[in-house]
LUMTI-91771 format. One record per residue (C-alpha): x, y, z. Coordinates in steps of 0.1 Angstrom, whole numbers, plus 5000, padded with zeros to 4 digits. Example, Ala and Ser with C-alpha at 12.3 -4.5 7.8 and 13.67 -1.06 7.14 Angstrom:
% residues 2
512349555078513749895071
% end
This chain:
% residues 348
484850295225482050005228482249985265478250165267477549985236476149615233477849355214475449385183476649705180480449575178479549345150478049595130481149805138482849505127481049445091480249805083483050015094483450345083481550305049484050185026485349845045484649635076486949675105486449345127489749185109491649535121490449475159493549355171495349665155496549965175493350195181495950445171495850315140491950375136492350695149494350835122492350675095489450845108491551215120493251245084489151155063491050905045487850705042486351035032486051174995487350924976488050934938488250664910491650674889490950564850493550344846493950264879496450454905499450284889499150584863501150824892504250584889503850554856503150934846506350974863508350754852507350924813506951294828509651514813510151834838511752154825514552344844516052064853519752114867521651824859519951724825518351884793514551964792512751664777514551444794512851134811513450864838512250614810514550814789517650774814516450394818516350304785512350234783512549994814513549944848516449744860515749374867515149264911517849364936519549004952521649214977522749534990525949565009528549845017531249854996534749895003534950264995531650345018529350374986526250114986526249804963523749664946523249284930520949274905519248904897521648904871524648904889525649294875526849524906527049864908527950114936525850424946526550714970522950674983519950394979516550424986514950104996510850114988509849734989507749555016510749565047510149195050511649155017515249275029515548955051513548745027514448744988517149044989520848945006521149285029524249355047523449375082525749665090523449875065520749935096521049905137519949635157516449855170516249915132516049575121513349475150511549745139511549605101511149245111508049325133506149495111503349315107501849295073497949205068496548965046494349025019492748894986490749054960488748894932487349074902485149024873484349224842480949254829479249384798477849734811476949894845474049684851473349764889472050064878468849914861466050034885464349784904459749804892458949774929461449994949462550244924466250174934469150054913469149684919472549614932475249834952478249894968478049564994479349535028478049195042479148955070478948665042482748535025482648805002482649115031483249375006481749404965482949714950481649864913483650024891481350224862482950364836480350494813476950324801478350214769481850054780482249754799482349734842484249594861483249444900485449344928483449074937485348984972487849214988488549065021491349095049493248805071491148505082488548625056491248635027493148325046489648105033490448245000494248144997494447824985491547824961492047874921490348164909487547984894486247854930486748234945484448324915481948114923481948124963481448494956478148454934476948244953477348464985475848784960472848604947471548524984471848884987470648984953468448674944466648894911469949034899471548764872475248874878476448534863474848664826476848974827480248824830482948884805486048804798488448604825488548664859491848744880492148734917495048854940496748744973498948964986500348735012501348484984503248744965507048684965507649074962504949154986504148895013501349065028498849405014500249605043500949695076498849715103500449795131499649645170499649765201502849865213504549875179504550315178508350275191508650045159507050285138508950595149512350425144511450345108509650695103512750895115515450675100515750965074517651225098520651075096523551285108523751105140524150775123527950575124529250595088528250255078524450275086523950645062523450685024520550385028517350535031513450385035510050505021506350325015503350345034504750095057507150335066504350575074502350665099498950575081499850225064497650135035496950455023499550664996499750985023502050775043504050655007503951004996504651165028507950925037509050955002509551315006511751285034513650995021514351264991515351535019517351265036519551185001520051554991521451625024523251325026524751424992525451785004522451964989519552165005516552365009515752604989515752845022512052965009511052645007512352405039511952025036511051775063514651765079514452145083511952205102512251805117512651965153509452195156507151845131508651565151506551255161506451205195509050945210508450755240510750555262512350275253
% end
């Protein structure tokens, strides 16, 4: 793509992106990768969620559908889970009768006639005991090679929206949305309403950027971000505005996580179709079916909740089929029409 291009153009590329994040950390990725990023407008027409997007999971968890077939209406999964999830797998096997086990970190087992597995795949050979048997050999390569990205965020609340202020000589607001080749790479603002609080990601950076970040207290990220913002912004007193204590995230040093998420190399699309298809199951020996896999890992665009959402639905086909259901014939799921949608699958 930069082979009629110079190399300044490459680093800008590199810093810049799309608009919304630099792409020199996803270099060594799959081109395929940034193809479908940029095919699908994921880094198009984005929208803030109040709350934050963990208000889908949690709308769901408290949504309570009518019609429902095998319960009354006004019945929830909080309901059903008595106002809280279980506590952390510690191992899923095959039982004895064919059903799948699962250890909670409590010791309590219980047996299921299907399981649908939505952590980071490292995880399963990691913090959760997995019975081997549960997944093929080319299954477990494709798992264990998933490669996960690392990545660190750092925010900051602050009293109001102040980048808005105007600046007397230019007219514009006086800070913005920054993508920079300094430690910081990319500051994100988060406005929500002139007389309420903001919030600011001050650093949101990927693998050898968030690597600088990882064994620093949260205090030190705060400051090697100012620092970074006020050569950039030397009239804008972000330091005043602060409020309240900052937090900071590393994926990569998150037990449950251990990375943000995949990004996929060159020559990993064989991985990726043997996790993505996993769900069609009928062809499967008896003791690799009724354990199913979902996330945007699992997907064909990793980072993004299409690929969560998208595998999720097929994991669903996958269990009602497995469990002897269907279709609604006017409505066909993923493993209907699986044939004519199919990705692609190449030689092994």
């Amino acid at each position: 793509a930069f082979q009629k291009r110079s190399f300044r153009h490459l680093e800008v590329f590199g810093q810049v992106g799309f608009g919304t994040g630099g792409w020199d950390t996803d270099f060594p990725n799959s081109m395929l990768e940034i193809l479908r990023v940029v095919y699908t407008n994921c880094d198009e027409d984005q929208h803030f969620v109040l709350g934050g997007v963990e208000q889908v999971p949690r709308r769901l968890w408290k949504d309570k559908p009518k019609g429902m077939a095998h319960w009354p209406d006004g019945t929830s999964l909080d309901g059903l889970h008595s106002g809280a999830p279980r506590t952390g797998v510690a191992r899923i096997e095959r039982a004895a009768d064919g059903t799948v086990a699962i250890t909670d970190n409590w010791g309590d087992r219980r047996q299921y006639d299907a399981v649908l597995v939505t952590c980071q795949s490292w995880l399963l050979t990691t913090h959760i005991e997995t019975d081997e048997r549960l997944f093929s050999q080319k299954l477990w390569m494709a798992l264990d090679r998933t490669r996960y990205m690392q990545s660190a965020k750092t925010f900051v609340m602050v009293d109001r929206p102040f980048w808005k202020d105007k600046d007397p000589q230019t007219g514009r607001d006086v800070m913005s949305m920054t993508l920079t080749d300094r430690l910081t790479r990319g500051t994100y603002l988060f406005d929500l309403g002139e007389d309420k609080p903001g919030v600011i990601c001050l650093s949101y950076s990927w693998m050898s950027d968030a690597l600088k970040m990882l064994p620093l207290p949260v205090e030190k990220r705060v400051h090697l971000a100012l620092d970074a913002l006020q050569k950039i912004y030397p009239k804008v007193d972000i330091k005043g505005h602060i409020i309240g204590d900052p937090i900071t995230v590393s994926w990569e040093a998150d037990p449950n996580f251990l990375g943000a998420f995949k990004g996929a190399l060159p020559g990993h699309y064989r991985y990726n179709h043997r996790m993505y298809c996993h769900f069609m199951q009928d062809q499967l020996p008896p003791d690799q079916r009724g354990i199913f896999i979902a996330g945007d890992d699992v997907g064909w665009i990793p980072g993004w909740v299409e690929g969560a959402v998208q595998t999720s639905l097929n994991a669903v086909w996958g269990i009602v089929h497995h469990l002897g259901g269907a279709s609604h014939p006017d409505n066909p799921g993923p493993g209907d029409r699986f044939e004519d949608l199919k990705p692609l699958a190449l030689p092994e």
